[in-house]
N, CA, C and O atoms as a GROMACS GRO file, in nm:
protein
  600
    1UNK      N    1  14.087   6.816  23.082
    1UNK     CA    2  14.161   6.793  23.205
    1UNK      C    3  14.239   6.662  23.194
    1UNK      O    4  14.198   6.556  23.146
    2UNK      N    5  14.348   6.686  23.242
    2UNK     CA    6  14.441   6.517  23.237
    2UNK      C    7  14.422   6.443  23.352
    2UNK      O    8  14.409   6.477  23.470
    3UNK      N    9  14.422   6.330  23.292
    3UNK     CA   10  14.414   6.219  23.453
    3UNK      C   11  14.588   6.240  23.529
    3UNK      O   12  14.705   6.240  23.490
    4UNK      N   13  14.541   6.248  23.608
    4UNK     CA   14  14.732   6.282  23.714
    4UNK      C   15  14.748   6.147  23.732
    4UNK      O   16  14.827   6.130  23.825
    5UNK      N   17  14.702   6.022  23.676
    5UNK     CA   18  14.768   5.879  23.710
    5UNK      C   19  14.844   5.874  23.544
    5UNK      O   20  14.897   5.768  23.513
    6UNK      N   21  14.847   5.954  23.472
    6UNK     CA   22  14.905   5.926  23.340
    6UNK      C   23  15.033   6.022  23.314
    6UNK      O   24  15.041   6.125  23.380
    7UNK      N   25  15.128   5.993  23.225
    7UNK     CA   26  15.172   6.117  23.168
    7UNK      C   27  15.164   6.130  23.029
    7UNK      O   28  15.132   6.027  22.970
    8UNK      N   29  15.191   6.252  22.948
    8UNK     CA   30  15.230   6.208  22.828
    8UNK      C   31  15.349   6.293  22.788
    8UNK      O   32  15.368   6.410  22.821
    9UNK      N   33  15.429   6.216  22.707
    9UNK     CA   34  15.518   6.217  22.662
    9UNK      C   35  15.545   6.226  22.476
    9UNK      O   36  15.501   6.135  22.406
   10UNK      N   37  15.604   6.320  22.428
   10UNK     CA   38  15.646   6.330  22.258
   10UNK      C   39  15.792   6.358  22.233
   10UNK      O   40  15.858   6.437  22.300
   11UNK      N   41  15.834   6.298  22.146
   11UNK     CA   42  16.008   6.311  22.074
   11UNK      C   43  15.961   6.297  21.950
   11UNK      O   44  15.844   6.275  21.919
   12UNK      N   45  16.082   6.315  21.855
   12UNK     CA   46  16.097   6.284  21.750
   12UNK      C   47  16.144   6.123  21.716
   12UNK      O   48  16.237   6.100  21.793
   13UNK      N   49  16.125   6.032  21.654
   13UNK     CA   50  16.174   5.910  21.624
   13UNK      C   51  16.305   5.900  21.506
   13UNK      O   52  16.406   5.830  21.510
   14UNK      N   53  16.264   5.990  21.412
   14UNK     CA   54  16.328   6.011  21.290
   14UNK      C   55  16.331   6.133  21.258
   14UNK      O   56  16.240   6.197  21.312
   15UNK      N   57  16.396   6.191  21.195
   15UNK     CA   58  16.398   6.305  21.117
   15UNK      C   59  16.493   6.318  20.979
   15UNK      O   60  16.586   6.240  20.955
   16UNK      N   61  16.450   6.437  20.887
   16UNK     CA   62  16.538   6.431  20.757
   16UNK      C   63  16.672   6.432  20.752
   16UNK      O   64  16.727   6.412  20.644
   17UNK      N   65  16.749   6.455  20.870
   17UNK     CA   66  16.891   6.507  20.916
   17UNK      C   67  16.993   6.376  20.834
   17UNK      O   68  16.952   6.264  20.801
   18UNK      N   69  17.094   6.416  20.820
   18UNK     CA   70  17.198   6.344  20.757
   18UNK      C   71  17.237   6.242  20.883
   18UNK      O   72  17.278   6.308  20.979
   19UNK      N   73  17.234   6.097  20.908
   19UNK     CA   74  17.328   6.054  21.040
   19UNK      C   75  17.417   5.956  20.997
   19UNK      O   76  17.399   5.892  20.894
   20UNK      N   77  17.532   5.938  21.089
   20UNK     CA   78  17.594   5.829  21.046
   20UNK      C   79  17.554   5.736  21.112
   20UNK      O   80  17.469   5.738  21.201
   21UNK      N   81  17.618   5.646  21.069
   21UNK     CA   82  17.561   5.495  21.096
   21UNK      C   83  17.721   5.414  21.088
   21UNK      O   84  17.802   5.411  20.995
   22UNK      N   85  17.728   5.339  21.257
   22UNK     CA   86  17.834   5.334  21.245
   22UNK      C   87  17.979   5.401  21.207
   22UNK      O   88  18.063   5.354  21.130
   23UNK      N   89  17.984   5.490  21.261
   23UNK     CA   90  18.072   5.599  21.197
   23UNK      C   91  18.085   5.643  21.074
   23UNK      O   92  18.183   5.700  21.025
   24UNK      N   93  17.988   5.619  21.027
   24UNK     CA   94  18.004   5.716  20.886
   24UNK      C   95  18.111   5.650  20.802
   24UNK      O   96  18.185   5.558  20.836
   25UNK      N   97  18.106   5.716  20.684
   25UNK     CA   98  18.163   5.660  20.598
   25UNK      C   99  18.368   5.628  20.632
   25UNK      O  100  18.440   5.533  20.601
   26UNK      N  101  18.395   5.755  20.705
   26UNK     CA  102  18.520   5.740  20.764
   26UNK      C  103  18.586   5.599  20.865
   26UNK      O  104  18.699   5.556  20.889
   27UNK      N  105  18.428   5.558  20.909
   27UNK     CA  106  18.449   5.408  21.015
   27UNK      C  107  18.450   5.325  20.942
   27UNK      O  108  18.521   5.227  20.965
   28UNK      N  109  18.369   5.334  20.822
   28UNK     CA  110  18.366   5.189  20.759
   28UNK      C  111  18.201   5.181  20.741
   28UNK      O  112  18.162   5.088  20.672
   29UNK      N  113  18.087   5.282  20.805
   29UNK     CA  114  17.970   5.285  20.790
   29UNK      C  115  17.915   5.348  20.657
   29UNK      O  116  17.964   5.331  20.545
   30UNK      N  117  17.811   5.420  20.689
   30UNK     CA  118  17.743   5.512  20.569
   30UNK      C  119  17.696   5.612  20.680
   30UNK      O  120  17.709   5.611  20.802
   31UNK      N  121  17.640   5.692  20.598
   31UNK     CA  122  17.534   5.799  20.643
   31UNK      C  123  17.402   5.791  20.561
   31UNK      O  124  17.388   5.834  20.446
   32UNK      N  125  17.313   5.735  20.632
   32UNK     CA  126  17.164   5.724  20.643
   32UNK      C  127  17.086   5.852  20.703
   32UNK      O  128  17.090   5.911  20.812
   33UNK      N  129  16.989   5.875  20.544
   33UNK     CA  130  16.906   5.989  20.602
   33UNK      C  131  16.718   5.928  20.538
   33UNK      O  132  16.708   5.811  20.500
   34UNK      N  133  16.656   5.973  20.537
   34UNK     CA  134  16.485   5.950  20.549
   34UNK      C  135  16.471   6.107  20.449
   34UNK      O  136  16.492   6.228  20.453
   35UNK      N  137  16.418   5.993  20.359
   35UNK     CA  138  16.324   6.092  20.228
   35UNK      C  139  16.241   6.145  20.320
   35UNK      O  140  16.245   6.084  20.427
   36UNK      N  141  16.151   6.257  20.317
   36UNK     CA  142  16.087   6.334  20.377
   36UNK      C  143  15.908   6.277  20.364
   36UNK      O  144  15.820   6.303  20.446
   37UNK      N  145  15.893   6.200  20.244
   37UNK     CA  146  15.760   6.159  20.221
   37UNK      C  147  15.755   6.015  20.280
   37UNK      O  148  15.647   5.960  20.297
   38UNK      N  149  15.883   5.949  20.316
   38UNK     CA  150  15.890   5.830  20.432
   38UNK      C  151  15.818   5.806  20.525
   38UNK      O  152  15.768   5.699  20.561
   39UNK      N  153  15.808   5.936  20.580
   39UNK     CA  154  15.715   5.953  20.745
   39UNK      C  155  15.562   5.930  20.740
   39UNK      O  156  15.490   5.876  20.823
   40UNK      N  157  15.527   5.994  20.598
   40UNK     CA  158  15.374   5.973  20.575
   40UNK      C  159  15.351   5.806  20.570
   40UNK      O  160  15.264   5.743  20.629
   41UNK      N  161  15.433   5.765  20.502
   41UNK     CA  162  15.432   5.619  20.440
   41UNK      C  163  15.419   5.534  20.589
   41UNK      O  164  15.337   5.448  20.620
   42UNK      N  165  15.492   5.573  20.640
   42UNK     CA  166  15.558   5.455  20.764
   42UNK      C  167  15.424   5.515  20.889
   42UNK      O  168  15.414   5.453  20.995
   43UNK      N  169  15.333   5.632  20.860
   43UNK     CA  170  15.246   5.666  20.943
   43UNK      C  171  15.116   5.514  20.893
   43UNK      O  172  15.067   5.423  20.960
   44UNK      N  173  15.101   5.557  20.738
   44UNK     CA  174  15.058   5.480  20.725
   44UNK      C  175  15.023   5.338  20.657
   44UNK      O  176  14.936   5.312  20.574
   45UNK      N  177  15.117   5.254  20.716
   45UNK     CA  178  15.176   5.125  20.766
   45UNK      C  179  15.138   5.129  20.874
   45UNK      O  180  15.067   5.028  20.877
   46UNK      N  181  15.129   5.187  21.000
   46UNK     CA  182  15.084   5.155  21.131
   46UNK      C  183  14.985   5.162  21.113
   46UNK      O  184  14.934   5.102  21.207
   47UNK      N  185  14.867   5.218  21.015
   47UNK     CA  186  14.698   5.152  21.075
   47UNK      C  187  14.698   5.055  21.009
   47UNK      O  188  14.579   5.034  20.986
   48UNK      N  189  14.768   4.966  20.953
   48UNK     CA  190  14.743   4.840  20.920
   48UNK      C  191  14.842   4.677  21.003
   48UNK      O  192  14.820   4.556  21.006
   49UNK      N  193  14.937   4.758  21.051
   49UNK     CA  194  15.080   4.685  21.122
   49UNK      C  195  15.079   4.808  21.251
   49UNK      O  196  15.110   4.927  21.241
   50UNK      N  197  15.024   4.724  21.387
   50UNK     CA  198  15.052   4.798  21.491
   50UNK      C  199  15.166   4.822  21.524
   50UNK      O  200  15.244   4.727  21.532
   51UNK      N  201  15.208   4.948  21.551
   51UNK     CA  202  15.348   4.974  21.625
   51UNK      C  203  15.326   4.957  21.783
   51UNK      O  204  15.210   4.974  21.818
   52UNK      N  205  15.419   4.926  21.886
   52UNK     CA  206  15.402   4.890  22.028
   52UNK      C  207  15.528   4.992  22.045
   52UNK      O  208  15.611   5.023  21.959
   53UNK      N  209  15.515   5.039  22.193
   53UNK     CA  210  15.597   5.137  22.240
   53UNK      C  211  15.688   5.025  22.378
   53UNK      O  212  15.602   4.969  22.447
   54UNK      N  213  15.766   5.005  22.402
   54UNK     CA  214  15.861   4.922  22.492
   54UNK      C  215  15.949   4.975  22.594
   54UNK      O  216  16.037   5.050  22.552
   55UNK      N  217  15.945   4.958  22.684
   55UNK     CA  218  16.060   5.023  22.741
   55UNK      C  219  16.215   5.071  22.722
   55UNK      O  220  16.269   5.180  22.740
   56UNK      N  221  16.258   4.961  22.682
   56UNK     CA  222  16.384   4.964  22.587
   56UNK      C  223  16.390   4.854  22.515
   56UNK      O  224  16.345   4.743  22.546
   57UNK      N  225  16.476   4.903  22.363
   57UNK     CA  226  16.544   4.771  22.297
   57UNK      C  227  16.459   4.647  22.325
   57UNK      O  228  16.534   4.559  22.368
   58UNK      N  229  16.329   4.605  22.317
   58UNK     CA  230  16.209   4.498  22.332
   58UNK      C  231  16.189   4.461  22.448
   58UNK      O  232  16.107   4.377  22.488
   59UNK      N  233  16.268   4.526  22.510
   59UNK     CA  234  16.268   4.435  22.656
   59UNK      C  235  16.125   4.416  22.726
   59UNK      O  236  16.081   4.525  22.763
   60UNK      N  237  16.057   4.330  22.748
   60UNK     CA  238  15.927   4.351  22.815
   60UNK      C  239  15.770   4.346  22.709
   60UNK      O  240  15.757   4.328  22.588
   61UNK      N  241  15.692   4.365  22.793
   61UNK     CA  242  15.568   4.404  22.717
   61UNK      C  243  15.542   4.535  22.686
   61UNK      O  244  15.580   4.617  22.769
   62UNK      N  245  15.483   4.578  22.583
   62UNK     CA  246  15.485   4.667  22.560
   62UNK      C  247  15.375   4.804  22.648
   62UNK      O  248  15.292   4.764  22.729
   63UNK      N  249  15.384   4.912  22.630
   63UNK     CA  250  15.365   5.001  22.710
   63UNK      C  251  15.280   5.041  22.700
   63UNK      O  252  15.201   5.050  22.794
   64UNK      N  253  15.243   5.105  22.526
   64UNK     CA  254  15.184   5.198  22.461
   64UNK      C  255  15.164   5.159  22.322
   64UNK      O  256  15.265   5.163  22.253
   65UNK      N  257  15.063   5.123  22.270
   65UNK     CA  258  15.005   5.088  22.126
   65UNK      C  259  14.899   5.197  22.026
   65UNK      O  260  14.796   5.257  22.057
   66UNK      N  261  14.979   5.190  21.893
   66UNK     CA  262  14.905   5.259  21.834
   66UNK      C  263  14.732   5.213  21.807
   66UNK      O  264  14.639   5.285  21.770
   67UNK      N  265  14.732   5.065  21.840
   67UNK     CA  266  14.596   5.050  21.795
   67UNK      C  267  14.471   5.071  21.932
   67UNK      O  268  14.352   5.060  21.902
   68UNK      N  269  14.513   5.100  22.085
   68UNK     CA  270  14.424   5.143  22.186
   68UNK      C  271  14.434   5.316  22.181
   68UNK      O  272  14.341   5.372  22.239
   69UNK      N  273  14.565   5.427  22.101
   69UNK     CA  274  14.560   5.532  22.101
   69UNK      C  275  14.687   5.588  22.175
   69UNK      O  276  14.734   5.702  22.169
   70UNK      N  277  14.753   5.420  22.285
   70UNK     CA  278  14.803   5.509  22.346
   70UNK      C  279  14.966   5.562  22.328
   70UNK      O  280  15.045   5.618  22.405
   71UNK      N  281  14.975   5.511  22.170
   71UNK     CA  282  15.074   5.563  22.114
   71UNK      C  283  15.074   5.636  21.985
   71UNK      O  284  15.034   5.585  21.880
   72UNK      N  285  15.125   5.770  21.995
   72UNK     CA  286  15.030   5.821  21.886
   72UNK      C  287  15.138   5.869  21.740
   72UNK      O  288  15.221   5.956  21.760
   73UNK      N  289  15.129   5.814  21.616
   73UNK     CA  290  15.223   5.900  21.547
   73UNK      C  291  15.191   5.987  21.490
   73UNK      O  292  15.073   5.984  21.456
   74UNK      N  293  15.282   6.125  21.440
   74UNK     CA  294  15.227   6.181  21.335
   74UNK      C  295  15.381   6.194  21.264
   74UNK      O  296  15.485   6.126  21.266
   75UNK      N  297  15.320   6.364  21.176
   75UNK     CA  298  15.428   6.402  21.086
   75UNK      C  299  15.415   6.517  21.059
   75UNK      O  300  15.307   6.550  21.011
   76UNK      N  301  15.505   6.605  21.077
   76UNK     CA  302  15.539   6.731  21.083
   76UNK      C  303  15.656   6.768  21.063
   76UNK      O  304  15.745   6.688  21.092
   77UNK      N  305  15.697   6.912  21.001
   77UNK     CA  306  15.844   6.979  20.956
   77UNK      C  307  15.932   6.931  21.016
   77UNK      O  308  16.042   6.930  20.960
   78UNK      N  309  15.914   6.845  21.212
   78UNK     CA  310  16.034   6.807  21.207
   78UNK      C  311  16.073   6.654  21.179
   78UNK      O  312  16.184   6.604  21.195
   79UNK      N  313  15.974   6.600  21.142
   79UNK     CA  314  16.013   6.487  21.088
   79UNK      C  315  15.891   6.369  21.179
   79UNK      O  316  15.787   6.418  21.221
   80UNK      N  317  15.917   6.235  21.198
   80UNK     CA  318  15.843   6.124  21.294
   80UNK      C  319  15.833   6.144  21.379
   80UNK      O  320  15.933   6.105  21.439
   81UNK      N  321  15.720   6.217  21.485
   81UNK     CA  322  15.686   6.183  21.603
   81UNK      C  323  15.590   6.090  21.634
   81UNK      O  324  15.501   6.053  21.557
   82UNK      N  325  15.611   6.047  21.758
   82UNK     CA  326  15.553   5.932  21.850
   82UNK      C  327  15.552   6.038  21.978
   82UNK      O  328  15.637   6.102  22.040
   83UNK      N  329  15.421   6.020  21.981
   83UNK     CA  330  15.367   6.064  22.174
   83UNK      C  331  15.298   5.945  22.233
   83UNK      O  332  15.212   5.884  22.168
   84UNK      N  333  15.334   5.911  22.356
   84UNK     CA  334  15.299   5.838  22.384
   84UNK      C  335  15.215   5.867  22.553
   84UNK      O  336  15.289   5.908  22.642
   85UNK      N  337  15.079   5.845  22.584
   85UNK     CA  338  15.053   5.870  22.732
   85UNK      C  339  15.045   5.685  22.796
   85UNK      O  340  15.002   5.582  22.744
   86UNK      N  341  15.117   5.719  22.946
   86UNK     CA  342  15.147   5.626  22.990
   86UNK      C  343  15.148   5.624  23.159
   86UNK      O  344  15.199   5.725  23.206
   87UNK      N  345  15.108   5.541  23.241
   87UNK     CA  346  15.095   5.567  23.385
   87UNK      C  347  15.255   5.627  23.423
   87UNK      O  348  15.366   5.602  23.374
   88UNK      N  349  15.203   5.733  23.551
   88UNK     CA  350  15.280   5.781  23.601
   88UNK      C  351  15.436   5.682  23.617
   88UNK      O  352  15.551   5.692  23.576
   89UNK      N  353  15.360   5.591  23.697
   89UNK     CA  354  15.497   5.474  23.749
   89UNK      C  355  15.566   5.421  23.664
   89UNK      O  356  15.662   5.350  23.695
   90UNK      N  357  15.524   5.451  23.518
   90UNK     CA  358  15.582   5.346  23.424
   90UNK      C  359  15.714   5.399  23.381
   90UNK      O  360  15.817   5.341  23.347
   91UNK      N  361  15.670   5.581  23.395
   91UNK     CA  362  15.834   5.651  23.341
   91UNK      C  363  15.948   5.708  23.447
   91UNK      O  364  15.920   5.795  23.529
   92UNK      N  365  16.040   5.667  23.439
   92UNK     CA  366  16.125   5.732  23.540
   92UNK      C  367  16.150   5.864  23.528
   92UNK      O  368  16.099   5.921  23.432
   93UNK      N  369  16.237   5.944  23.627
   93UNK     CA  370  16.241   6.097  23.583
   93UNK      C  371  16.328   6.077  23.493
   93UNK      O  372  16.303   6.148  23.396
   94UNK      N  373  16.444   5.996  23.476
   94UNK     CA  374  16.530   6.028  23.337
   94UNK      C  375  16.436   6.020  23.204
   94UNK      O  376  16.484   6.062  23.098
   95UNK      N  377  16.337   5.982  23.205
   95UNK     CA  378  16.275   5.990  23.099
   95UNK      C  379  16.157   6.072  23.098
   95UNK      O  380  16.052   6.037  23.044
   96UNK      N  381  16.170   6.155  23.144
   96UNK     CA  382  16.050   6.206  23.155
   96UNK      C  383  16.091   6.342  23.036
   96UNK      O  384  15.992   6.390  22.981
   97UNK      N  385  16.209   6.394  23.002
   97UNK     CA  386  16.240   6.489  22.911
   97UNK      C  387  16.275   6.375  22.802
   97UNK      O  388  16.396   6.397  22.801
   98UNK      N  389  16.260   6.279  22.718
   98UNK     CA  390  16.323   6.212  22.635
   98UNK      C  391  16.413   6.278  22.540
   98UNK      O  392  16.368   6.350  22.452
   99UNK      N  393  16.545   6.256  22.555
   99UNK     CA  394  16.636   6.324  22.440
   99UNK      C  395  16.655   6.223  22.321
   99UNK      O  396  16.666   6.280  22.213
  100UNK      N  397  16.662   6.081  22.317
  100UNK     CA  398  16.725   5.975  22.246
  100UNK      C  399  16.622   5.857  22.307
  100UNK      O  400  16.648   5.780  22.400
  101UNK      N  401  16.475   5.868  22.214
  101UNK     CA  402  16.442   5.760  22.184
  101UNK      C  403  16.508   5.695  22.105
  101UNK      O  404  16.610   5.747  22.060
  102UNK      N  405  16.465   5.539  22.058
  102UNK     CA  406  16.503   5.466  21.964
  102UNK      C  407  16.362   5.394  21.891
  102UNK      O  408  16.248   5.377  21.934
  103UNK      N  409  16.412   5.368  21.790
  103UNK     CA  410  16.268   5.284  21.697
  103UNK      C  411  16.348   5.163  21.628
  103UNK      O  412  16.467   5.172  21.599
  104UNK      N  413  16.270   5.047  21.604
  104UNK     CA  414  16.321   4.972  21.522
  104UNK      C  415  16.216   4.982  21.405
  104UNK      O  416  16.096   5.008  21.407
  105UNK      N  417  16.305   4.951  21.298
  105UNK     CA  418  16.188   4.950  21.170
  105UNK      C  419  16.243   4.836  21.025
  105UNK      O  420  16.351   4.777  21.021
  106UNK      N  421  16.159   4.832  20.942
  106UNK     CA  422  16.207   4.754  20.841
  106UNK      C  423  16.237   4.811  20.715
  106UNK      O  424  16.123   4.813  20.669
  107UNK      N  425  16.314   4.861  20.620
  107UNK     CA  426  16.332   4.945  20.503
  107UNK      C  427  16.235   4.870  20.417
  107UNK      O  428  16.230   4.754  20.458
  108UNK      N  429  16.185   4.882  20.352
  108UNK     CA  430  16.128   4.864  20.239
  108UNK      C  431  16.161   4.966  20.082
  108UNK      O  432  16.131   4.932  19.967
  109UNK      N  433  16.202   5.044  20.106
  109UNK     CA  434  16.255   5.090  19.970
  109UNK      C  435  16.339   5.200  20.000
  109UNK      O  436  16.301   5.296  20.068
  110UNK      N  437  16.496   5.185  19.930
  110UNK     CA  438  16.609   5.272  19.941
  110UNK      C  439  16.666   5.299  19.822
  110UNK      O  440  16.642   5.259  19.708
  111UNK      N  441  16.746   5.375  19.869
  111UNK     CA  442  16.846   5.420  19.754
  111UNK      C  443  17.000   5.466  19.806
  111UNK      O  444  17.034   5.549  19.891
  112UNK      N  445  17.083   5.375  19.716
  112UNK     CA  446  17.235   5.398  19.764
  112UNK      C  447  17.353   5.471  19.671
  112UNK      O  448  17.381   5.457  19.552
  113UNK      N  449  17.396   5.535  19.750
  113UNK     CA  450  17.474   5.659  19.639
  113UNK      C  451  17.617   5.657  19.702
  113UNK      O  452  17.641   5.592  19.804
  114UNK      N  453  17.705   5.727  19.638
  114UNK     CA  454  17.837   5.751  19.684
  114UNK      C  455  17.935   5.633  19.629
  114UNK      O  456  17.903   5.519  19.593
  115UNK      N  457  18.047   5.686  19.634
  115UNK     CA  458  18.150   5.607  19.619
  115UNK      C  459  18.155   5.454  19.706
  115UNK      O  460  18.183   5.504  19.815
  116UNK      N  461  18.148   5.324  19.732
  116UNK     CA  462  18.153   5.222  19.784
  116UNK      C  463  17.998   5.229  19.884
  116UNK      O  464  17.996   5.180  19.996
  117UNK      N  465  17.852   5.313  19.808
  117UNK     CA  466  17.752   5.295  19.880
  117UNK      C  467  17.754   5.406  20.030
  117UNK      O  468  17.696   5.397  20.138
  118UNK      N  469  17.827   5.484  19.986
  118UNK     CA  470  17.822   5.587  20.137
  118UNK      C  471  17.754   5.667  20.207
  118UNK      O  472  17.790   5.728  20.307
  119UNK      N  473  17.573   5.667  20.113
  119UNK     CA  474  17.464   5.748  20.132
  119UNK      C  475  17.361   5.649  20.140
  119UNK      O  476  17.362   5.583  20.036
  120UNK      N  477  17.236   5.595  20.253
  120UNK     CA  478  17.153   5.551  20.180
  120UNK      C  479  17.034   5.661  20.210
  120UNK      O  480  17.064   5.728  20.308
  121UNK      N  481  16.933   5.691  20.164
  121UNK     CA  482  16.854   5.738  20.158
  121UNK      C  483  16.713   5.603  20.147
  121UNK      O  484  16.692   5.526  20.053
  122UNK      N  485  16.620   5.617  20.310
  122UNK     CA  486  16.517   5.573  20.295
  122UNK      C  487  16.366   5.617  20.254
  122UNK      O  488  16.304   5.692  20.331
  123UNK      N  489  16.313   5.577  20.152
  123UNK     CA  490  16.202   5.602  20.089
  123UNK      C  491  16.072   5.560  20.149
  123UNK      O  492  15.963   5.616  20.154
  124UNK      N  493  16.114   5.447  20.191
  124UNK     CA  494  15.970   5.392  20.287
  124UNK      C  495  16.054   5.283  20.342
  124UNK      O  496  16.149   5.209  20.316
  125UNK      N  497  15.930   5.325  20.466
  125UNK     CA  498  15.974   5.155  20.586
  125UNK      C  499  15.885   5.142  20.684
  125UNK      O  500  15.806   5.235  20.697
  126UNK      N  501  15.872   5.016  20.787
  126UNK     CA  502  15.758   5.011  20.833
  126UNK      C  503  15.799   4.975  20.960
  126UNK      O  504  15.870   4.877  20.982
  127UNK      N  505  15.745   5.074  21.071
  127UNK     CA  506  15.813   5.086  21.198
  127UNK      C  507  15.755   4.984  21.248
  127UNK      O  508  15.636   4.968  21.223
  128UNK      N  509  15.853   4.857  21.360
  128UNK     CA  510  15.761   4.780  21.431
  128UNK      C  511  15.728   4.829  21.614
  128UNK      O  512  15.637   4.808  21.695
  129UNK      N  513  15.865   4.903  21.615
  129UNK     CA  514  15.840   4.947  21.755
  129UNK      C  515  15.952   5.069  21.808
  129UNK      O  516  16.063   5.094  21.762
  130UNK      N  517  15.875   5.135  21.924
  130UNK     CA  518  15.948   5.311  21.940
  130UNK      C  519  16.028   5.254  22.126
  130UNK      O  520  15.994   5.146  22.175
  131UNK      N  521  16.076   5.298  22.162
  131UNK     CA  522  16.161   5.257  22.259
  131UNK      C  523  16.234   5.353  22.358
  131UNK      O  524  16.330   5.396  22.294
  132UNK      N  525  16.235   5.400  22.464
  132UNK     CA  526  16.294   5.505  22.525
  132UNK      C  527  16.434   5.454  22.537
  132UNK      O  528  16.463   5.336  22.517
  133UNK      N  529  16.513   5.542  22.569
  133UNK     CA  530  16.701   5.575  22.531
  133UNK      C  531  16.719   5.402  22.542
  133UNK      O  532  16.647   5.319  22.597
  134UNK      N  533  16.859   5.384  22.460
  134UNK     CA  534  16.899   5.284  22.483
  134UNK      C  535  17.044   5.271  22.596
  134UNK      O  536  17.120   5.174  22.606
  135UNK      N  537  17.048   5.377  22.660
  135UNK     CA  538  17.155   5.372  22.723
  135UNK      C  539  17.116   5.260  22.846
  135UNK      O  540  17.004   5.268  22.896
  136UNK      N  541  17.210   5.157  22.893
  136UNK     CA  542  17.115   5.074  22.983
  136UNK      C  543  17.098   5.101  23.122
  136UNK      O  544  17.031   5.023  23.190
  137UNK      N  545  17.176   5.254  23.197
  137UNK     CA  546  17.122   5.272  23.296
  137UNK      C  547  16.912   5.324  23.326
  137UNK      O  548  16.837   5.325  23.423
  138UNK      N  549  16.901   5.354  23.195
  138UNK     CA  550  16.754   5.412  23.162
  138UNK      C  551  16.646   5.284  23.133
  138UNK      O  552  16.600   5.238  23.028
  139UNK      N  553  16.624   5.238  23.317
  139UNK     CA  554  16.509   5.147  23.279
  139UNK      C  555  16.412   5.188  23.329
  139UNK      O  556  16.402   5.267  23.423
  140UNK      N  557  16.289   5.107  23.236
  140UNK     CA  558  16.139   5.117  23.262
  140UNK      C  559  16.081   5.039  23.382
  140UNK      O  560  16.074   4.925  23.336
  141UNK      N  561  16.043   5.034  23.492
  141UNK     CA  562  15.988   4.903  23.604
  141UNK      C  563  15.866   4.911  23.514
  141UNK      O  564  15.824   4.999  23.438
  142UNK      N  565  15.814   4.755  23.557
  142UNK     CA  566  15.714   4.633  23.484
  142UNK      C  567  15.542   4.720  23.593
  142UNK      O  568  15.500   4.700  23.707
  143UNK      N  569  15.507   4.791  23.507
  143UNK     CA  570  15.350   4.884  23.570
  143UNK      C  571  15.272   4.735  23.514
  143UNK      O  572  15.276   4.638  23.438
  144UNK      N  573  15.190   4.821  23.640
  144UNK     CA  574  15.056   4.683  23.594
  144UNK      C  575  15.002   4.725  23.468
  144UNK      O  576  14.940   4.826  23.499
  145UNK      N  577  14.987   4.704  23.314
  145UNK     CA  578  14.905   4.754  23.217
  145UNK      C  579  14.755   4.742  23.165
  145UNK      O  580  14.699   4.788  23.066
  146UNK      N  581  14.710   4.661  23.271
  146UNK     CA  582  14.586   4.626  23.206
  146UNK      C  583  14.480   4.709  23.164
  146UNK      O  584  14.397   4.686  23.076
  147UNK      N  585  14.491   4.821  23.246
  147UNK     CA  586  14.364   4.881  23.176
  147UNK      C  587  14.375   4.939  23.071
  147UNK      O  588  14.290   4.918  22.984
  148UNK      N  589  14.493   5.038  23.045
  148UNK     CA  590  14.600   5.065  22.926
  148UNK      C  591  14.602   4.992  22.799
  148UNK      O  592  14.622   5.063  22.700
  149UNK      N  593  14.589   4.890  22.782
  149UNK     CA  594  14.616   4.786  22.695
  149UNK      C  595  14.501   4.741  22.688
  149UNK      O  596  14.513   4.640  22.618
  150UNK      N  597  14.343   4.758  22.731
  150UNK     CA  598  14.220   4.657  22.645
  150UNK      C  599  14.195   4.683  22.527
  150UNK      O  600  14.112   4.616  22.466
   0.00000   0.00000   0.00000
C-alpha cells in the first residue's frame, strides 16, 4: 500500500539515442550519445558517490537521495532511469508526468569521431545530480524534508 503523503515518480535521465548538443554539428556543436554499458557504470558510481535529486538546475536542497532510497537508479533497454518518491507538496502538477528531466554528470571516459570531433560517444561518467525540467516556469516550493532525508 502507498503512503498518500508521497508520490513517486520515474523518467529516463539518459538514453542510447543520438542528441545534439548545441546544435549539432551544423551549429557549431557535436552530437553526443552514451555507450550502452555507461549506465551500468554510472549506476555503479552512485553506491559509492551519492547522487541527490533537486528541484531544478541545483537550486535548493536536495529532495531525493540515492543513499536514504529515495532516489532510485536503474538500467534497462531504455537506457538511465531515476525514480524518485517524494512528498505530495514537493511536486507540482507540471511535474507530475515528467517529460524533460535533466542530470548533471562528469565524463570520465570518451571517445571523439568525425570530421572536426562531431561525435562524442560516452563510455563512463559519474552522475552528481537528476533535476526536474529546466524550463524556469517549472518550480519546486521548499517542503519541509526532514523525515525524508534521515
Amino acid at each position: 500500500m502507498s503512503d498518500p503523503e508521497t508520490i513517486t515518480l520515474s523518467a529516463y535521465i539518459a538514453t542510447t539515442a543520438p542528441t545534439p548538443v548545441y546544435g549539432g554539428p551544423a551549429g557549431g556543436g557535436w552530437i553526443e550519445q552514451f555507450a550502452p554499458d555507461a549506465f551500468t557504470r554510472a549506476v555503479k558510481h552512485a553506491s559509492s558517490h551519492p547522487v541527490n535529486f533537486v528541484g531544478r538546475d541545483g537550486d535548493g536542497e536536495p529532495l531525493a537521495r540515492t543513499t536514504n532510497g529515495s532516489l532510485i537508479l536503474s538500467v534497462d533497454e531504455g537506457g538511465l532511469r531515476a525514480t524518485v518518491t517524494l512528498p505530495v507538496d514537493a511536486v507540482p502538477e507540471s511535474n507530475r508526468d515528467p517529460q524533460k528531466w535533466g542530470s548533471s554528470f562528469r565524463v570520465k571516459d570518451q571517445q571523439w569521431s568525425g570530421d572536426g570531433m562531431e561525435h562524442r560517444e560516452i563510455h563512463d561518467f559519474q552522475l552528481h545530480e537528476v533535476t526536474f525540467a529546466r524550463e524556469p516556469e517549472n518550480t519546486v516550493p521548499e517542503p519541509d524534508m526532514g523525515r525524508f532525508l534521515a
